[in-house]
C-alpha positions as CSV (number, residue, x, y, z in Angstrom):
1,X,0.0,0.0,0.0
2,X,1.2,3.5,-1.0
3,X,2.2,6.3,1.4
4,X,-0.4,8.8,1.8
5,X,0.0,12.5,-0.2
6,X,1.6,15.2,2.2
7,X,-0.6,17.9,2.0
8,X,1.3,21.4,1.9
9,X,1.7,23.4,5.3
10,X,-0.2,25.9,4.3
11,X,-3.5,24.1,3.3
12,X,-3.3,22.3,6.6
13,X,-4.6,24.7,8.5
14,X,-8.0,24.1,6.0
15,X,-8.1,20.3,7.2
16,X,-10.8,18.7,9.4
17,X,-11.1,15.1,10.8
18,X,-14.0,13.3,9.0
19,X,-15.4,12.0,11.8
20,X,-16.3,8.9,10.2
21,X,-18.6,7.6,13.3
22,X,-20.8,11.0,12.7
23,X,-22.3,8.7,9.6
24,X,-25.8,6.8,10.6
25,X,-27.0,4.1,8.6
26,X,-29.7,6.3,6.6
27,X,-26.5,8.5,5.2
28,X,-25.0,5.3,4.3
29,X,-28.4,4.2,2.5
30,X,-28.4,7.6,1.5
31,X,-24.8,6.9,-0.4
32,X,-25.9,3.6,-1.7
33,X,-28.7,4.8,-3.4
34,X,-27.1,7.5,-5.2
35,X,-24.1,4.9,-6.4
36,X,-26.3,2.3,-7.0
37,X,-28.1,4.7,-9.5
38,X,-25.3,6.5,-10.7
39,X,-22.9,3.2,-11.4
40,X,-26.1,2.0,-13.4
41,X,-26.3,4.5,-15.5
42,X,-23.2,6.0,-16.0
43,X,-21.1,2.6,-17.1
44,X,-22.8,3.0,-20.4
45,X,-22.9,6.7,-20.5
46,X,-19.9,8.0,-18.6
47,X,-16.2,8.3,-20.0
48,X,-14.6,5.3,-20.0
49,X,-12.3,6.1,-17.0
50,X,-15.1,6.2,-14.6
51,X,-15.8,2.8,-13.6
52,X,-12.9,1.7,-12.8
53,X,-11.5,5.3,-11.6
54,X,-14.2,4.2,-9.0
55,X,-12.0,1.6,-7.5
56,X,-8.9,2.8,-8.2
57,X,-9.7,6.1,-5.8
58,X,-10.8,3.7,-2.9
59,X,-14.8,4.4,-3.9
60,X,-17.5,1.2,-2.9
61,X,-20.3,1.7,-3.9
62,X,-21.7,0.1,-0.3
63,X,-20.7,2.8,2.0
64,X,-19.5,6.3,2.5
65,X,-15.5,6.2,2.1
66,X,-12.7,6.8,4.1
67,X,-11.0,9.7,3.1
68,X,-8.1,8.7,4.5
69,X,-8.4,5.3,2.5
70,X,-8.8,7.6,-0.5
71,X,-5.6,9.7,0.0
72,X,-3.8,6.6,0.0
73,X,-6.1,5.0,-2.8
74,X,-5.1,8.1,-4.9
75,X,-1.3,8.3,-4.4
76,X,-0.1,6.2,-7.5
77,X,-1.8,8.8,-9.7
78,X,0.0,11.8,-8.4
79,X,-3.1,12.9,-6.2
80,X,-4.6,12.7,-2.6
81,X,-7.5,14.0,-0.3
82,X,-7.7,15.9,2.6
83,X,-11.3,16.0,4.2
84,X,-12.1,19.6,4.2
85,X,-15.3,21.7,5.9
86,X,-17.7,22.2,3.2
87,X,-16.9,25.7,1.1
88,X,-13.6,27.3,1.2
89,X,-12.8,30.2,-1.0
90,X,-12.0,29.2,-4.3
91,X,-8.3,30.3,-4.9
92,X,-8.0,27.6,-1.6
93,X,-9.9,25.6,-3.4
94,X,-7.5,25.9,-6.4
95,X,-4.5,25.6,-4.8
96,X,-5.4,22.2,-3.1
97,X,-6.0,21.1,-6.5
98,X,-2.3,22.8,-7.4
99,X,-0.4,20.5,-5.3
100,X,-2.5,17.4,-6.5
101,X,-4.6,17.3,-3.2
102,X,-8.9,16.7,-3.9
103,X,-10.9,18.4,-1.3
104,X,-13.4,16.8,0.2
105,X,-16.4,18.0,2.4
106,X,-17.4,15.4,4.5
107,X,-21.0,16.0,4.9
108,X,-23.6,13.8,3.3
109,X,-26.9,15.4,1.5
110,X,-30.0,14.5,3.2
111,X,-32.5,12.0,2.1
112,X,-34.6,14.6,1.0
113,X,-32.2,16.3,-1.1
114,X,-31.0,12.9,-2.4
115,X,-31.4,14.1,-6.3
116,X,-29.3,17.5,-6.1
117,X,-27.9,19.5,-3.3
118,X,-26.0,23.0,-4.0
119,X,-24.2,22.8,-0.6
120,X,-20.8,20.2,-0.9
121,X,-21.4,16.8,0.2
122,X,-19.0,13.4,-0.3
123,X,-21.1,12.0,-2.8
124,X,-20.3,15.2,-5.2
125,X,-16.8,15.7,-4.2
126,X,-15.4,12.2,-4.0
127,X,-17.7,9.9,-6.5
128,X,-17.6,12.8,-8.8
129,X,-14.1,14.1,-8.7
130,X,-12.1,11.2,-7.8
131,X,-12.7,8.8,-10.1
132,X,-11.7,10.3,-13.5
133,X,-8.6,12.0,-11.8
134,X,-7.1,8.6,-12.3
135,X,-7.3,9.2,-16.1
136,X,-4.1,10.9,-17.4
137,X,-4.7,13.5,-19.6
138,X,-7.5,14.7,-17.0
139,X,-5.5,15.1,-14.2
140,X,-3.0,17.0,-15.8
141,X,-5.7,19.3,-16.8
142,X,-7.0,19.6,-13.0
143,X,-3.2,20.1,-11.4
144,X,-2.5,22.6,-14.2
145,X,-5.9,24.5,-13.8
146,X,-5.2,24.5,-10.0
147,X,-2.1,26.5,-10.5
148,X,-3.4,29.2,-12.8
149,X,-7.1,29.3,-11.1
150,X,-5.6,29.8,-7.6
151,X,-3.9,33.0,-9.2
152,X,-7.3,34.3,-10.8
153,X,-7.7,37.9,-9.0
154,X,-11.7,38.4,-7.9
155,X,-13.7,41.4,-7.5
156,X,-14.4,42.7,-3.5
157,X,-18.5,41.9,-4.3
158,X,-17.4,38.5,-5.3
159,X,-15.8,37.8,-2.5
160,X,-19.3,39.0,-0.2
161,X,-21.5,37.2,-2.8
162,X,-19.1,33.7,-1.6
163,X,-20.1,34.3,1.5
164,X,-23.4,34.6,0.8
165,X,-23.7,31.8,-1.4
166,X,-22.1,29.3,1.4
167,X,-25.2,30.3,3.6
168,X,-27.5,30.1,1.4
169,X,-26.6,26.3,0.4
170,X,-25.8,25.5,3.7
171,X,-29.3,26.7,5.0
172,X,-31.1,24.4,2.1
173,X,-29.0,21.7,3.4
174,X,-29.0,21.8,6.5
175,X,-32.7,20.5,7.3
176,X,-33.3,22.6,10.0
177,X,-33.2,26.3,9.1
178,X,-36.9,28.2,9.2
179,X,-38.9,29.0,5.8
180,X,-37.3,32.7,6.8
181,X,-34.2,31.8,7.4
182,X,-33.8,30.5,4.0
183,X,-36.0,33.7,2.1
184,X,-33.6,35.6,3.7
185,X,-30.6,33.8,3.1
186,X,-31.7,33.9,-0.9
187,X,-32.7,37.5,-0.4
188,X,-29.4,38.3,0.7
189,X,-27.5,35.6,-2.3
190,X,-29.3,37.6,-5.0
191,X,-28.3,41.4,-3.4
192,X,-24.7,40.3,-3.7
193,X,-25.2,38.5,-6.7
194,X,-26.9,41.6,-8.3
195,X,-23.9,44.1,-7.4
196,X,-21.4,42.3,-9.5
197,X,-21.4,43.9,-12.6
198,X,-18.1,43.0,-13.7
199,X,-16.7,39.9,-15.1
200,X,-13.3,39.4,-13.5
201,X,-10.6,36.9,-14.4
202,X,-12.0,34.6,-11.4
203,X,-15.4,34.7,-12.7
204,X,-14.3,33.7,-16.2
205,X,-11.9,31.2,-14.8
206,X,-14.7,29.8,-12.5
207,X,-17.2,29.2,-15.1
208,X,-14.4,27.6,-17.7
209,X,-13.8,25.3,-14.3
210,X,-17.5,24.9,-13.9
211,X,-18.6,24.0,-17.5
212,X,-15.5,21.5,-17.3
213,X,-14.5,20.1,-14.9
214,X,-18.2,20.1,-12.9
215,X,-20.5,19.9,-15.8
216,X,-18.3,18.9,-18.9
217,X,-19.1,16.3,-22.0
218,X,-16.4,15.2,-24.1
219,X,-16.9,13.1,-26.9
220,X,-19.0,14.6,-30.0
221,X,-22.4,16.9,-29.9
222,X,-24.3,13.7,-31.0
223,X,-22.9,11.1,-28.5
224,X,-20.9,13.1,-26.0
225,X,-19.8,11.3,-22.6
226,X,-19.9,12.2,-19.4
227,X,-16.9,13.3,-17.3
228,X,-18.4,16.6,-15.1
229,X,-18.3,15.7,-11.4
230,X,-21.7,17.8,-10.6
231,X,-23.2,15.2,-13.6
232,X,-21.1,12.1,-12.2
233,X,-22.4,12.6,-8.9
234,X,-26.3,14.0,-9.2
235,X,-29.2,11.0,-9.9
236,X,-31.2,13.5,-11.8
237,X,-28.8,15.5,-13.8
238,X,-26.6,12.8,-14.7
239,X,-29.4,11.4,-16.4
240,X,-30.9,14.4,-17.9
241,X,-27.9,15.8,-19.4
242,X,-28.0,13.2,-22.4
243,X,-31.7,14.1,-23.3
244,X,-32.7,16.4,-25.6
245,X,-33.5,18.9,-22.8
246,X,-30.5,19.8,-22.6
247,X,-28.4,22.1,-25.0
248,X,-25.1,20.4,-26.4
249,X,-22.8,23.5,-27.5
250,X,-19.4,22.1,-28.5
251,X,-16.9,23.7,-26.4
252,X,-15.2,27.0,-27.3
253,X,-13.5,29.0,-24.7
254,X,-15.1,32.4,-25.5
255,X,-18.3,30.6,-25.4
256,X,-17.5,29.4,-21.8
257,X,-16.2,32.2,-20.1
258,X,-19.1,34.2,-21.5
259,X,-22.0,31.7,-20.1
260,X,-22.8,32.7,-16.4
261,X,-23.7,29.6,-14.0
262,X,-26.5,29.0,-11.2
263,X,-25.3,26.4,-8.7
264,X,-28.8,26.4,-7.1
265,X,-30.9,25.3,-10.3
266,X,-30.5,22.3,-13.2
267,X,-28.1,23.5,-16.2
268,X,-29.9,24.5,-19.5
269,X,-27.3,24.1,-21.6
270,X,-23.4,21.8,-21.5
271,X,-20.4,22.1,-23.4
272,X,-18.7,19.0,-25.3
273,X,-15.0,19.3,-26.0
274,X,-13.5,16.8,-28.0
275,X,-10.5,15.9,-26.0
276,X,-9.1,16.6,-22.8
277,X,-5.7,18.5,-24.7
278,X,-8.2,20.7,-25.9
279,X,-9.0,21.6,-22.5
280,X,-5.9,22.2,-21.3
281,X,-4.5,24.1,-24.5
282,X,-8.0,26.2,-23.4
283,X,-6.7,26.9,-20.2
284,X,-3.2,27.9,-21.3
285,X,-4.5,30.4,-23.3
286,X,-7.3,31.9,-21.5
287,X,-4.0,32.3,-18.7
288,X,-2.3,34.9,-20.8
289,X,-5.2,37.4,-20.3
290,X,-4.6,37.0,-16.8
291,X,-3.1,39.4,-14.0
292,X,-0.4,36.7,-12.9
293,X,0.9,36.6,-16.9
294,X,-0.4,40.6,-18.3
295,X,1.4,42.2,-14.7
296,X,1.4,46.1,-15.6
297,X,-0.8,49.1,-14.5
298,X,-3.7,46.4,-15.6
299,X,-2.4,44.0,-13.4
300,X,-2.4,46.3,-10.3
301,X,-5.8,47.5,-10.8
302,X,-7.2,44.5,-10.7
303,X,-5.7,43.8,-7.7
304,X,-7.0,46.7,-6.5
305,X,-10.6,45.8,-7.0
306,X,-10.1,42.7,-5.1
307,X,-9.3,44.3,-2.1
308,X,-7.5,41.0,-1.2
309,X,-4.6,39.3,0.0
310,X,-2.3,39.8,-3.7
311,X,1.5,39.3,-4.8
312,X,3.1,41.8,-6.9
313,X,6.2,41.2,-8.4
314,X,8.3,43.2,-10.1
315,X,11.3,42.6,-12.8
316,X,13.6,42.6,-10.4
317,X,11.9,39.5,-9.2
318,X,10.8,41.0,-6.0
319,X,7.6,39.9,-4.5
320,X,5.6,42.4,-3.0
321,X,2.2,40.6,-0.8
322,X,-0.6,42.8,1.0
323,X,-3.5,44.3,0.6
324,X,-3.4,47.3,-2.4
325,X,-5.0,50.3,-1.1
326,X,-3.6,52.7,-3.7
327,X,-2.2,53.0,-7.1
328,X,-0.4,57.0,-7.9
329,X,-0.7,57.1,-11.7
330,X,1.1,59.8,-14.5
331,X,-0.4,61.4,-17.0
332,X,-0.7,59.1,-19.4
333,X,-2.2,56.6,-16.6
334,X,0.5,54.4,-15.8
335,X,1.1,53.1,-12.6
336,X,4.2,55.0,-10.7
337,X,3.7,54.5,-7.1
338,X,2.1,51.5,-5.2
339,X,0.9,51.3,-1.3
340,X,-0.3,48.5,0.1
341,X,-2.7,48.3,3.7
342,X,-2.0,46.3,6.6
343,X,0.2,43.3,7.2
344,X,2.4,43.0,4.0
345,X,5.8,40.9,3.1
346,X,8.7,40.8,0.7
347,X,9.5,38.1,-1.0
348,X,11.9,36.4,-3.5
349,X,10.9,32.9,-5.9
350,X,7.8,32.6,-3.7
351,X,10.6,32.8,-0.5
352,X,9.9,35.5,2.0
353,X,12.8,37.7,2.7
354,X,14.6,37.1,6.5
355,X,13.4,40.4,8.0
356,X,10.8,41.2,5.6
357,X,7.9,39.2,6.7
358,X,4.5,40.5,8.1
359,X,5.5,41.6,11.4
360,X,8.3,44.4,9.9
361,X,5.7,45.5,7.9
362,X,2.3,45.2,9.6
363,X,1.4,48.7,8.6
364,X,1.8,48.2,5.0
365,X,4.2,49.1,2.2
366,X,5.1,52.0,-0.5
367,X,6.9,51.6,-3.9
368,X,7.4,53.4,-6.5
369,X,7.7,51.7,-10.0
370,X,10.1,53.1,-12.8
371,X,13.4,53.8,-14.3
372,X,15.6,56.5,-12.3
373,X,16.2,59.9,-14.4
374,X,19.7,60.1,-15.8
375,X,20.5,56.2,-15.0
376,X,21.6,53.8,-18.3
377,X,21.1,51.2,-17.2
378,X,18.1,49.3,-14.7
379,X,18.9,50.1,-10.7
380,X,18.7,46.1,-9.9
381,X,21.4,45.5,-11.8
382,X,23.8,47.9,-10.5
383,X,27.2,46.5,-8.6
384,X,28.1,48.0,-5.4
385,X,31.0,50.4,-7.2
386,X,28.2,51.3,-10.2
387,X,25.6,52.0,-7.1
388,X,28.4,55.0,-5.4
389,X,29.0,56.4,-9.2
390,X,25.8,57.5,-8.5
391,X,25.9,58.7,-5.2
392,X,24.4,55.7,-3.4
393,X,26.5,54.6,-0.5
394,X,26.2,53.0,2.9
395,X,26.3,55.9,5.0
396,X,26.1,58.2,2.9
397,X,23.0,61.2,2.4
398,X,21.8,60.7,-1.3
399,X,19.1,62.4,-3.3
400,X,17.6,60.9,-7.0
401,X,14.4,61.0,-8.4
402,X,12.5,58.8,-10.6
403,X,11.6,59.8,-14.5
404,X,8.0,59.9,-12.9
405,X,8.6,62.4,-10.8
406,X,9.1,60.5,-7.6
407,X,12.2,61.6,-5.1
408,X,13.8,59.7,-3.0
409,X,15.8,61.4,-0.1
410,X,17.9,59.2,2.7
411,X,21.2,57.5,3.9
412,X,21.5,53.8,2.8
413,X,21.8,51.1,5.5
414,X,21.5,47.7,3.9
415,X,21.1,46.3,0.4
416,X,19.9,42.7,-0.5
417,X,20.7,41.4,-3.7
418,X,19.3,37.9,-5.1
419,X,21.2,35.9,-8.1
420,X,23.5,38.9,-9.2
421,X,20.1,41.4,-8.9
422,X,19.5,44.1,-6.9
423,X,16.0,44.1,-5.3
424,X,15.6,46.3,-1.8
425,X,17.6,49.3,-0.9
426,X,17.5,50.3,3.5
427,X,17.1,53.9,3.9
428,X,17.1,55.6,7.4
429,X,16.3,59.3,7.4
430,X,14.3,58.7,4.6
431,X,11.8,60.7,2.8
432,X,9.9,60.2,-0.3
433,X,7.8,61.8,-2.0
434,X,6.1,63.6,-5.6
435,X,5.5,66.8,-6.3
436,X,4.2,68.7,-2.8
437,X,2.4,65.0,-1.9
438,X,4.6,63.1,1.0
439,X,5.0,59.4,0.9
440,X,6.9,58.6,3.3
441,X,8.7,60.7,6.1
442,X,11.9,60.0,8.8
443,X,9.5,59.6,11.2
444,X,7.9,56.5,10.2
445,X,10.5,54.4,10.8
446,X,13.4,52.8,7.6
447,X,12.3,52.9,4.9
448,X,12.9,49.8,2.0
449,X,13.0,50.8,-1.5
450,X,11.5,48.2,-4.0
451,X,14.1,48.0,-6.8
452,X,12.5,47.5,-10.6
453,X,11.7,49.3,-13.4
454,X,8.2,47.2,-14.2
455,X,5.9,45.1,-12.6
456,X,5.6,41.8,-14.4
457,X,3.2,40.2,-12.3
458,X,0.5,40.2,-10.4
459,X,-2.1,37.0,-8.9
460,X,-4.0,36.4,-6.1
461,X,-2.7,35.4,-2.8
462,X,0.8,35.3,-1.2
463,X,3.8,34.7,-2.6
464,X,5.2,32.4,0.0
465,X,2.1,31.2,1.0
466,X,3.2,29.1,4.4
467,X,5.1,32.0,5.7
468,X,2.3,34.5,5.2
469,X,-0.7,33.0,6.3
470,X,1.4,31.1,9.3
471,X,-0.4,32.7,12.0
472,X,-3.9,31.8,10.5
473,X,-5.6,29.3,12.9
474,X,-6.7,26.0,11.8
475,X,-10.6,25.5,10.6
476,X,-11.7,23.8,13.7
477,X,-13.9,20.6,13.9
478,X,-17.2,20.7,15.0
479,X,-17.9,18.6,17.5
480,X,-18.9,15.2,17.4
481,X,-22.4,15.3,18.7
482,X,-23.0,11.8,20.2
483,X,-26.6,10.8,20.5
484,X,-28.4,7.1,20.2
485,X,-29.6,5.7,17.3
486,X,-33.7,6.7,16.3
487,X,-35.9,3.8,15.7
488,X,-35.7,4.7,12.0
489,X,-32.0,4.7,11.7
490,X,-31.9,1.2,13.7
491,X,-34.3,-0.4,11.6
492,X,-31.9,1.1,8.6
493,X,-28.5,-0.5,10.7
494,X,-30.8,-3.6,10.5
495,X,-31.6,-4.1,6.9
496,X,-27.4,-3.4,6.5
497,X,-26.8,-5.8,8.3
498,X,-29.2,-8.4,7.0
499,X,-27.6,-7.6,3.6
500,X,-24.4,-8.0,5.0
501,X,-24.6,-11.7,6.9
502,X,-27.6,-12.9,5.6
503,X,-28.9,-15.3,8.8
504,X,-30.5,-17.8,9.0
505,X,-33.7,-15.8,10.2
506,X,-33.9,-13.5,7.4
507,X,-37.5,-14.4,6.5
508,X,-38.7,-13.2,10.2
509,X,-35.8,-10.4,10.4
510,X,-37.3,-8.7,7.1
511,X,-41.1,-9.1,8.4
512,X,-40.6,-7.8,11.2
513,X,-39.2,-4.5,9.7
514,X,-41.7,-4.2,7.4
515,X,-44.7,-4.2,10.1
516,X,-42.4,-1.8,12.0
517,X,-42.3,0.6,8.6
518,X,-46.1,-0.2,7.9
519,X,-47.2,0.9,11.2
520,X,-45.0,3.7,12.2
521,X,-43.0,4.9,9.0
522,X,-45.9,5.5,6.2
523,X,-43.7,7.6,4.0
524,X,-40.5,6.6,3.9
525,X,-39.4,5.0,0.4
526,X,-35.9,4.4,0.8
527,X,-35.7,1.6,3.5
528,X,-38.5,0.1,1.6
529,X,-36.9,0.3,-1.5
530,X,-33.7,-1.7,-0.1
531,X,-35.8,-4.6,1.7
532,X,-37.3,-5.3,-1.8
533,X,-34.2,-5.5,-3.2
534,X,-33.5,-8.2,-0.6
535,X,-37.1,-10.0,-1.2
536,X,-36.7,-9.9,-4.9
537,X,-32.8,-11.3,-4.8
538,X,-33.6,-13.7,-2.7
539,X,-37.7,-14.8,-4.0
540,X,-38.6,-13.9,-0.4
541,X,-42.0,-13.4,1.3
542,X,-44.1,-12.9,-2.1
543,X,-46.8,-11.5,0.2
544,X,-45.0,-8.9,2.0
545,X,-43.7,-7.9,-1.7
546,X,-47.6,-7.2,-2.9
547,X,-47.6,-5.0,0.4
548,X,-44.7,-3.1,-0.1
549,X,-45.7,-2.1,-3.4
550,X,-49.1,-1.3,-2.9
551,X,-47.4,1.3,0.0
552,X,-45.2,2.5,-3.0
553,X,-48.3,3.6,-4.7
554,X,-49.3,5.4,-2.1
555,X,-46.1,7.3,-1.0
556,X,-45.5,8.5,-4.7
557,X,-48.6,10.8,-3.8
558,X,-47.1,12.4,-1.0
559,X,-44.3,14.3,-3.1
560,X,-44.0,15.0,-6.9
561,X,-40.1,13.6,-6.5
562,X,-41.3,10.1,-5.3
563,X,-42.1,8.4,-8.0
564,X,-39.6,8.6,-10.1
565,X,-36.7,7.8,-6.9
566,X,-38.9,4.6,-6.3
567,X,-39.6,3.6,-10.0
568,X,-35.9,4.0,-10.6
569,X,-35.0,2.0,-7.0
570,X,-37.4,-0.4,-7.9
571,X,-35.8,-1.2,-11.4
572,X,-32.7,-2.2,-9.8
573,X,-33.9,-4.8,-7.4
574,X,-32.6,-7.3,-9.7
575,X,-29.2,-6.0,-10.1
């Protein structure tokens, strides 16, 4: 057996035990069902990878998995899992993905959600995801994705319409929130979502993610296959999205990026590539529109509608992370003077810089960006004897101003260079500033000049990603809430364990569940569904059969979604 995937320092903190016990025997049934379906279906209609991706990523169809079991499952195919609490933001999300890791919320949709739920729940994140990850050309595509989505720079309102989002599905899903709970939670969801009038790189990147990777085809527009996780892992939209009803487009990346996405309702329309390489030569390209590759004055003001945690790097190489609160521009509106708000580090090749980390600059940090007047060649690449030819010295008061406009005033202290380059200049006594406007004054402490002539890129989160967010506490657990079993989930533990030993008193076992169910349980369809599949199997109890479905008939009256979750359970007794 393989060694499980270490998951990166940094996403640890993101990690929750499973809990594995928390499961009762109605989830399980719960999970069976949704398999038993699924696997039926979907070994005709899915891509060929699926069925035996299944066992390959430690899926049964019997019971909930392990995701520990699946970590290790995974391992030979470059991936793991890490059991994560339902939504995370999606550059987390991404960057899980980055480092090969699937994450996986624990939680298990409720029966009466069986068909759909919008909230994450095992069946969608590890019978969807998992099992095509263990074909090749795919899981390239997802690791490679992961690296350029967790990059993607958001909008601020996207970041609140997350949040809301996350409540809202968790409120559906939870089974307990009040009728005004939930109008209010959707109330709020469709504010947030209505303020977002701009389509960011995130957005884009997300629905090229979500008509792929969680809703894709492949194959042709006449007899596409199945490979979408959201369409691996729902009983109704799997099956739907073959059917006329649904609009085949064939895939086009402009097409994508321009097609907005509902996670709360069916999808009117997929998109059938015709390979997985197209994918990925998709994502390439749509990644040279973005921040991370374009870096510039375009760059930086998309990080500064974020109004998130960003990386900005300049020629030099020199990583700058924070918060961007302000961008001074020229003239001609290009960027000459950066500052960024609150906690903010240096970094170099995604390494923080010793003495440069969040702590020496908890206040935030000012740079300007541009050539020096009067200087042939770029600053970073000045030697110690070419820096005092220009008056810069340890020691030493020096004055030199930027083409821009920006002056710098101060005595150098320290220099740190990086592979032959120049990229932060110490000044104590420092001032800088443009024009009559002050940017930064002796009292305020050393100053550290950002060397480079050009910022070359800029992406979503930190550059060194463990050292930044290394104070961060760890998503906690909720705690195991220990109760007894309810008659109903017994009597579900029972029929499992019928299946599973098959006594001699099977006969009696099974009646006597089924005057238990007729008596006290009138609508539930599930356990019902599962005994029949035991009486049918096994030519058991022909009378209690005629009862049970008789009861069918009359519990498909007491919800529209009955009738077809039984006539489909039903046609599987055999199987």
């Amino acid at each position: 057996m393989g060694e499980a995937k270490k998951i990166p320092r940094h996403l640890q903190k993101y990690v929750v035990d499973q809990q594995y016990e928390k499961y009762t025997p109605i989830d399980h049934a719960v999970w069976r069902y949704v398999m038993r379906q699924n696997h039926h279906y979907l070994k005709d209609t899915a891509h060929h990878a699926y069925v035996g991706g299944l066992k390959s990523s430690g899926i049964s169809v019997e019971r909930i998995p392990n995701v520990t079991d699946m970590n290790i499952a995974l391992e030979p195919y470059g991936w793991g899992a890490a059991n994560i609490d339902g939504f995370i933001p999606g550059v987390i999300f991404f960057d899980f993905q980055a480092h090969g890791i699937l994450p996986i919320a624990s939680d298990i949709r409720k029966l009466e959600n069986i068909q759909y739920t919008p909230a994450p729940d095992i069946i969608h994140e590890a019978a969807g995801h998992a099992p095509i990850l263990c074909e090749e050309k795919f899981s390239e595509y997802v690791k490679l994705f992961g690296q350029i989505g967790s990059k993607a720079l958001a909008i601020s309102e996207e970041h609140e319409l997350f949040e809301a989002v996350r409540s809202y599905s968790n409120l559906l899903e939870s089974g307990t929130a009040t009728k005004a709970e939930i109008e209010a939670a959707k109330a709020n969801f469709e504010e947030k979502q209505a303020a977002v009038t701009e389509l960011s790189e995130a957005e884009q990147i997300s629905r090229l993610y979500w008509w792929t990777v969680e809703y894709g085809l492949i194959g042709t527009v006449e007899k596409p296959q199945i490979y979408g996780a959201g369409l691996l892992s729902s009983v109704a939209e799997g099956r739907s999205s073959l059917t006329a009803s649904v609009n085949k487009i064939p895939f086009e990346l402009q097409k994508v990026i321009a097609t907005g996405f509902d996670i709360t309702k069916p999808q009117p329309q997929l998109f059938v590539c015709d390979s997985f390489d197209q994918l990925i030569d998709a994502v390439i390209e749509f990644s040279k529109t973005m921040a991370f590759h374009v870096g510039g004055t375009q760059g930086l003001d998309k990080a500064l509608r974020s109004n998130h945690t960003a990386t900005i790097q300049y020629n030099s190489g020199l990583q700058l992370t924070g918060t961007l609160r302000r961008i001074l521009k020229d003239e001609d509106g290009v960027a000459i003077y950066i500052q960024t708000e609150g906690p903010s580090a240096l970094a170099y090749e995604n390494t923080e810089l010793l003495g440069h980390g969040k702590n020496s600059h908890q206040d935030g940090f000012g740079a300007p960006i541009g050539r020096i007047k009067n200087l042939k060649n770029p600053l970073e690449l000045l030697t110690d004897e070419e820096l005092e030819e220009i008056g810069i010295s340890f020691g030493k008061n020096c004055t030199f101003e930027y083409e821009s406009g920006v002056k710098v005033k101060g005595t150098p202290v320290q220099l740190i260079r990086k592979d032959g380059k120049l990229l932060l200049i110490t000044f104590k006594d420092c001032t800088v500033s443009i024009k009559e406007q002050i940017l930064f004054q002796p009292e305020w402490g050393t100053y550290d000049l950002a060397v480079g002539e050009s910022i070359t890129s800029v992406f979503a989160g930190a550059a060194d990603s463990d050292q930044f967010y290394a104070d961060i506490g760890e998503v906690e657990t909720k705690p195991l809430v220990k109760r007894d079993l309810t008659k109903l989930e017994k009597l579900y533990g029972k029929i499992r364990s019928i299946r599973e030993s098959m006594s001699n008193d099977i006969e009696a076992e099974l009646a006597e569940v089924i005057d238990v169910l007729t008596n006290d349980y009138k609508d539930d369809w599930l356990l019902r569904i599962e005994i029949m599949e035991l009486l049918v199997k096994y030519n058991l109890l022909p009378d209690k059969q005629l009862l049970l479905r008789k009861q069918f008939d009359e519990i498909k009256d007491l919800h529209d979604g009955y009738s077809v979750l039984i006539e489909r359970g039903l046609r599987l007794t055999n199987s």
